[in-house]
C-alpha positions in Angstrom: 0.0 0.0 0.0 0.9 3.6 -0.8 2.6 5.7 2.0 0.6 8.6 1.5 -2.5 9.5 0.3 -3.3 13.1 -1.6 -5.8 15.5 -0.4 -7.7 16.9 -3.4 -9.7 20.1 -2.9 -13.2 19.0 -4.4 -13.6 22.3 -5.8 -10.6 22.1 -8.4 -9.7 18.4 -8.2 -6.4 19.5 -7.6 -3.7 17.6 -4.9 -3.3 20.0 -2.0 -1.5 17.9 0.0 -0.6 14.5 1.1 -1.5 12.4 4.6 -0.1 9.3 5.9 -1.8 6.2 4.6 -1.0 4.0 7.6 -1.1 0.6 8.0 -2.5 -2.1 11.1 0.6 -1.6 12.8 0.7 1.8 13.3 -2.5 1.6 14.1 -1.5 -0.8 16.9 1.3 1.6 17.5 -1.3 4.5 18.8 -3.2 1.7 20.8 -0.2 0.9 22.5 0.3 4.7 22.9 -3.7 4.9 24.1 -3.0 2.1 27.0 0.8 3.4 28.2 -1.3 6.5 28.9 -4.5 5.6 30.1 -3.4 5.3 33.9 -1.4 8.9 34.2 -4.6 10.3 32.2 -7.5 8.8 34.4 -5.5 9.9 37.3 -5.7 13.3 36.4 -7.9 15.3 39.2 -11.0 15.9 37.4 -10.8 19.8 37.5 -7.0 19.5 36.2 -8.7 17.8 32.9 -11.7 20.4 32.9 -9.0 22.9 32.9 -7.1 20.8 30.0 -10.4 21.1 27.8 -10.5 24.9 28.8 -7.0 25.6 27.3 -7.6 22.9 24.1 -10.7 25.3 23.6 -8.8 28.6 23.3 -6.4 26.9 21.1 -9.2 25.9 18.4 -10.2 29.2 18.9 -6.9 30.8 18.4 -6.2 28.7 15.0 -9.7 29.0 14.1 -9.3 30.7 11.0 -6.4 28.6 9.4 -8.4 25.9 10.6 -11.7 26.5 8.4 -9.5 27.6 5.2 -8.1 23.9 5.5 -11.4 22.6 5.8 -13.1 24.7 3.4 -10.6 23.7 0.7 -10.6 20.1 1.7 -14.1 19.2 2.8 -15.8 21.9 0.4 -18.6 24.0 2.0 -18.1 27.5 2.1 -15.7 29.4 4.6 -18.1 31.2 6.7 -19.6 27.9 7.7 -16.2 26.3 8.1 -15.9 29.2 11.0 -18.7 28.5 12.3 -18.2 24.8 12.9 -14.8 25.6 14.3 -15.8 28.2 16.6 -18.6 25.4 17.7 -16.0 22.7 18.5 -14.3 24.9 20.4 -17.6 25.6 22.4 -17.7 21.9 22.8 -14.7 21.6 24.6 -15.8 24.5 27.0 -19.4 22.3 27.1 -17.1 19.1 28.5 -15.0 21.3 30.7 -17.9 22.4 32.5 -20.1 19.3 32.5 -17.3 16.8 33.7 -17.2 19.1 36.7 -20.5 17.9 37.6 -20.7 14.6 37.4 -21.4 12.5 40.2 -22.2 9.4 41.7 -24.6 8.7 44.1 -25.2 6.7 47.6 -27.5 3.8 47.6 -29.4 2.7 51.1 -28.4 -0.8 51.9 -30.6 -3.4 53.4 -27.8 -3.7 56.3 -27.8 -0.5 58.5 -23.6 -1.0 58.8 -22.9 -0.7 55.3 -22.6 2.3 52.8 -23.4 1.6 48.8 -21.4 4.3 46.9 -21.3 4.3 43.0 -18.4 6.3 41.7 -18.0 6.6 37.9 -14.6 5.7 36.3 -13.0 6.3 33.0 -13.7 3.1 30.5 -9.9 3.1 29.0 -9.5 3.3 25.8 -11.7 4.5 23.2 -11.8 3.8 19.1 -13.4 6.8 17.3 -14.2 6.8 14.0 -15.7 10.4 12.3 -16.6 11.4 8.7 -15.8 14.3 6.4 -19.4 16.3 6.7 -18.8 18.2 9.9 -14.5 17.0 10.3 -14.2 19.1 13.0 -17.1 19.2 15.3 -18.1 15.9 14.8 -14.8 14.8 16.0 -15.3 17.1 19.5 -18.6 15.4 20.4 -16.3 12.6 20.9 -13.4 13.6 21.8 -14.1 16.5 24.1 -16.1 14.4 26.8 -13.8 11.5 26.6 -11.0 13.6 27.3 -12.5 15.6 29.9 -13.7 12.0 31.7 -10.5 10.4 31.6 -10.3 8.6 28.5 -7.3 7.7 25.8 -8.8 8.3 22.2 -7.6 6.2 18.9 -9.3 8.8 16.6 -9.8 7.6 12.7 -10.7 10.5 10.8 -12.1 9.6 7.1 -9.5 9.7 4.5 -11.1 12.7 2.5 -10.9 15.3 5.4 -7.8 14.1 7.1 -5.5 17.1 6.6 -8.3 19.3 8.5 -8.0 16.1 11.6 -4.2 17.0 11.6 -4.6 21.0 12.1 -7.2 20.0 14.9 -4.5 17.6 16.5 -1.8 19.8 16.4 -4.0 22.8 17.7 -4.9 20.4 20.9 -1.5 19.3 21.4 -0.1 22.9 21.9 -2.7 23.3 24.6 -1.0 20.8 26.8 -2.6 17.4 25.7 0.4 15.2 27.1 1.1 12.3 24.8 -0.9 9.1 24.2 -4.4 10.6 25.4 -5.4 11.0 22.4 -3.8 9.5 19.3 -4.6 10.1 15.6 -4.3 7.6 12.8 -5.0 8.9 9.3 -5.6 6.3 6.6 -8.0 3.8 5.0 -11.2 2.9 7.4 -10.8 -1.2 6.2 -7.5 -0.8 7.7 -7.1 1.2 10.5 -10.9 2.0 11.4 -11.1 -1.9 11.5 -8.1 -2.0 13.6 -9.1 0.4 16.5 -12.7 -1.2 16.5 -11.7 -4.7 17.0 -8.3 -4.4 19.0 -8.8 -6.2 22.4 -7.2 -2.7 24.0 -9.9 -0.6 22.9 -12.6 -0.8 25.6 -15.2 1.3 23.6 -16.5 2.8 20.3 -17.4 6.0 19.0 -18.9 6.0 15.3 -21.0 8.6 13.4 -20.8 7.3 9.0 -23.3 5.7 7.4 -25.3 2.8 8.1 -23.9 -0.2 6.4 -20.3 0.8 7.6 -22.2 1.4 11.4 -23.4 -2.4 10.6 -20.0 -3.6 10.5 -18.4 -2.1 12.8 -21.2 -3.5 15.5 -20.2 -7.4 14.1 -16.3 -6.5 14.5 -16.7 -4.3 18.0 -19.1 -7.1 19.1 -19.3 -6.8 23.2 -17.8 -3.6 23.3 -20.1 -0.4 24.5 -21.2 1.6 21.0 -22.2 4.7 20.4 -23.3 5.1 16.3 -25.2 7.6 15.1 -26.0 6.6 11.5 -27.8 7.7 8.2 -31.1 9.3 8.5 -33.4 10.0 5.8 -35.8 12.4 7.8 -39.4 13.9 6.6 -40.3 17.1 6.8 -44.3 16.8 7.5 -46.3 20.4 6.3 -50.0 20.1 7.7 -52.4 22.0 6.0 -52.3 24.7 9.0 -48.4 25.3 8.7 -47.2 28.3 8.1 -45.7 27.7 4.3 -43.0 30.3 4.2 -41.5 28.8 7.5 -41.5 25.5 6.2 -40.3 26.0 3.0 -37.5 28.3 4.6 -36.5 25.7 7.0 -36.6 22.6 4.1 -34.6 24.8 2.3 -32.2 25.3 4.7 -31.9 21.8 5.6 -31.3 20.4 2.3 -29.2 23.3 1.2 -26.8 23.4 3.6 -23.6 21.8 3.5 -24.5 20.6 0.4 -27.1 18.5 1.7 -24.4 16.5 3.5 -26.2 16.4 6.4 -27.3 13.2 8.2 -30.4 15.3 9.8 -30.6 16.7 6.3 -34.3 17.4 5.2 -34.6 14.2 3.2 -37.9 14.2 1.9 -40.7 16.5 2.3 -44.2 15.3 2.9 -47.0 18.6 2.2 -50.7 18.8 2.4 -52.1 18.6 -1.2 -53.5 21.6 -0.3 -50.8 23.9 0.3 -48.5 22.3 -2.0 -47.9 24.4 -5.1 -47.3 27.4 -2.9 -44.4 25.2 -1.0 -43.0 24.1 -3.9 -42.9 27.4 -5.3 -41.5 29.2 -2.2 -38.6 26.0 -1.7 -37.8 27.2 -5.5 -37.4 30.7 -4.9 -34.6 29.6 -1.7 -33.2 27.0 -4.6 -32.5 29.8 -7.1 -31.1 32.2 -4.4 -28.2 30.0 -3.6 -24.7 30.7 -5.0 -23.4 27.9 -6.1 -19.3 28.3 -6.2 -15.9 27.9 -5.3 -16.2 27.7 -1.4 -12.8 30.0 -0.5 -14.7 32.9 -2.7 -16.7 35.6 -1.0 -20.6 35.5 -1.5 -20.7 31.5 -2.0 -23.7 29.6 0.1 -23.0 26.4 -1.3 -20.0 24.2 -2.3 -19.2 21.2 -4.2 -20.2 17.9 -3.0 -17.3 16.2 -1.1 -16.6 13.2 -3.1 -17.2 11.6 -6.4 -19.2 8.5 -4.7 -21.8 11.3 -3.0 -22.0 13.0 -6.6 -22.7 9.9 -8.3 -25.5 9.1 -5.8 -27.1 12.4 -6.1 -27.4 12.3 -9.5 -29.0 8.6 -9.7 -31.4 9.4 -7.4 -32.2 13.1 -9.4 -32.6 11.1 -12.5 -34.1 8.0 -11.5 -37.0 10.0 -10.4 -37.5 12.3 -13.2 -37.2 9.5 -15.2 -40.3 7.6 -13.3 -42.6 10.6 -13.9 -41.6 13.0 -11.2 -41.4 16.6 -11.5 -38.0 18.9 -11.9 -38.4 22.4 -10.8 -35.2 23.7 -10.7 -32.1 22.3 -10.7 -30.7 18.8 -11.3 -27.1 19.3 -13.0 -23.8 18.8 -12.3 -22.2 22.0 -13.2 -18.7 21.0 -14.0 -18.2 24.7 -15.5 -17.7 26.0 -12.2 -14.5 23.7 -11.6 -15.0 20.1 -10.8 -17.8 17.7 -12.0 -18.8 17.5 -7.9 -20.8 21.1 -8.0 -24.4 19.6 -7.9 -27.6 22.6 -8.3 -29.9 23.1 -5.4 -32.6 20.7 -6.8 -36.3 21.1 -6.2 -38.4 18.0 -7.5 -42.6 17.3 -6.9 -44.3 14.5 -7.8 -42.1 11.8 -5.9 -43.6 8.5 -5.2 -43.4 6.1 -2.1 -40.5 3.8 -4.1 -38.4 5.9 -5.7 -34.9 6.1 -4.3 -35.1 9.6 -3.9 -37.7 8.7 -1.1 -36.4 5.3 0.1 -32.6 6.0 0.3 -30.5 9.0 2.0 -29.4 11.1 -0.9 -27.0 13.3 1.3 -27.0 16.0 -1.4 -29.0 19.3 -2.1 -32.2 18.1 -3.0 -35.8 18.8 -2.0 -38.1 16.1 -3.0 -41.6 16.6 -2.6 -44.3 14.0 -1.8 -48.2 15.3 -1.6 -50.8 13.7 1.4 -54.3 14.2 2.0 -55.0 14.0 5.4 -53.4 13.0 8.9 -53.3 9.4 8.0 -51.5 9.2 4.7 -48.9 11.7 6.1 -47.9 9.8 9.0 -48.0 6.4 6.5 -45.4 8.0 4.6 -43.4 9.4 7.4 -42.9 6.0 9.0 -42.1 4.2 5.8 -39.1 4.6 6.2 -35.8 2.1 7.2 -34.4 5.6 9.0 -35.7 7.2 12.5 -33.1 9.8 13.0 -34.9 12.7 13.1 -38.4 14.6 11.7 -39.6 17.7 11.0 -43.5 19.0 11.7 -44.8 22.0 10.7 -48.5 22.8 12.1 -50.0 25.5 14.2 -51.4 22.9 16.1 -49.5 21.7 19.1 -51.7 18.1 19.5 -51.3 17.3 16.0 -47.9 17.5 16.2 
């Protein structure tokens, strides 16, 4: 296997840089590194690591900006948001900082009067993390922050296409103070090293979020380890006849539109009264054509390319496959290779999408809107629940009790 492994900025195709392509024994390496650690770490007063998190949270803050331009040339969504998400992970190790310092354990009566039940919690050991290339930065801090802060080592596996981003965070953390083997990060293929960390006997735990069928593995090869996966999600947006359409069709907008769509809690498919429909459609279409579509680095841009060729190739199956079978296109629908790379996908509006249709079965992770029309109560909530995803919903009514 190749050393390295290029970076490519999804916006140009071009390399802009290269990251180690390890193998199993370096991962083994950090696990070692993890366990050598894990004693000194979980010994740590808890208010020393609170403090730890404190000082790793100025430093994201600090770097913040170089930060985001690695991530917005290497992940693809535009630089404002890049900001924002590393201005949030910072946040999230102030958030660990502060809840770790209240964590307790309790007292328990006993049914003999001369003893005392105390419960005390304790850090695990070792932890495998695996995190994609949506949100690279915060996604990794919802793991990593509170299992720090409780007394954790880390084996972090960032995915391959936003690893360069992973090393700027590491080194950011490390000038804080993080002392070595705490937290250790591997950069290279997930079928190598991902399935390394997850099935190590040293790794105690597992933190995932990636998409289902890789979440399905790794529960078979971490089998009897404690998991935490948060997986695909292919959510509906439900508009009642009651709802208030220029909300809604805001919101879907926003939720398919940003980051690309590349959004597990993205709006996936959106389920509207017959009666208010062509209004919503219309209004969605309006927010559609008012996004700029661009390089991600360039002033004025709302949306990026998509990250990856296998995301672009998805969206536009599931586009086509559905026009194809009768559904409507409203607005968008291209790959605009013009505008640099083949992964530039339109903000895509589409009505007249039917209960099999991928569009409406699968997650398309990419900007589309596709609309499905109900009757009454009944039908909608049919159509919301058919569905292999429960990750998350959206309902739009005035009407508290329906909801």
């Amino acid at each position: 296997e190749a050393e390295t492994m290029p970076v490519r900025n999804p916006a140009t195709g071009a390399v802009i840089g290269q990251v180690p392509n390890s193998s199993r024994a370096t991962a083994g390496r950090a696990i070692a590194a993890a366990k050598a650690a894990a004693a000194g770490w979980a010994a740590r007063p808890v208010w020393e690591r609170a403090k730890l998190c404190e000082a790793m949270a100025d430093s994201v803050l600090a770097h913040r900006d170089a930060i985001a331009r690695v991530m917005s040339e290497e992940q693809g969504k535009p630089l404002a948001q890049a900001v924002g998400e590393v201005s949030k992970a910072s946040d999230g190790f102030r958030l660990s900082a502060e809840l770790v310092r209240q964590m307790r354990g309790e007292t328990i009566p006993a049914e003999n009067p001369s003893k005392l039940v105390l419960t005390i919690r304790q850090p695990r050991g070792g932890y495998a993390v695996i995190t994609p290339w949506n949100f690279p930065v915060n996604i990794p801090v919802e793991y990593l922050a509170p299992g720090l802060a409780t007394g954790n080592t880390i084996v972090w596996v960032p995915a391959p296409t936003t690893s360069a981003v992973a090393v700027m965070l590491m080194r950011a953390l490390e000038e804080a103070g993080l002392p070595p083997g705490a937290l250790n990060l591997v950069t290279g293929e997930g079928p190598v090293v991902g399935d390394e960390i997850v099935n190590h006997p040293d790794t105690h735990g597992i933190g995932f979020t990636g998409s289902a069928a890789t979440g399905r593995r790794i529960a078979e090869r971490g089998a009897g380890k404690p998991l935490l996966l948060e997986l695909g999600g292919n959510g509906p947006v439900v508009v009642y006849d009651d709802a208030d359409v220029d909300l809604a069709a805001a919101a879907a907008a926003s939720g398919a539109f940003g980051n690309a769509g590349q959004i597990c809690a993205a709006t996936g498919r959106v389920l509207v009264h017959a009666r208010l429909h062509d209004r919503f459609v219309a209004k969605v279409v309006e927010h559609a054509r008012a996004m700029v579509l661009g390089d991600p680095l360039h002033q004025g841009t709302t949306m990026g390319p998509l990250n990856n060729p296998k995301v672009a190739a998805k969206v536009a199956e599931h586009v086509e496959e559905a026009v194809a079978a009768g559904a409507t296109l409203h607005v968008g629908g291209r790959r605009r290779p013009d505008l640099g790379s083949d992964l530039f996908f339109e903000p895509t509006v589409i009505s007249g999408v039917t209960r099999n249709m991928k569009i409406n079965r699968e997650e398309t992770f990419g900007p589309v809107v596709p609309v499905i029309s109900f009757r009454d109560d009944a039908e909608a909530l049919d159509l919301a629940l058919d569905s292999e995803y429960g990750l998350s919903v959206g309902v739009f009514t005035r009407d508290t009790g329906r909801a």
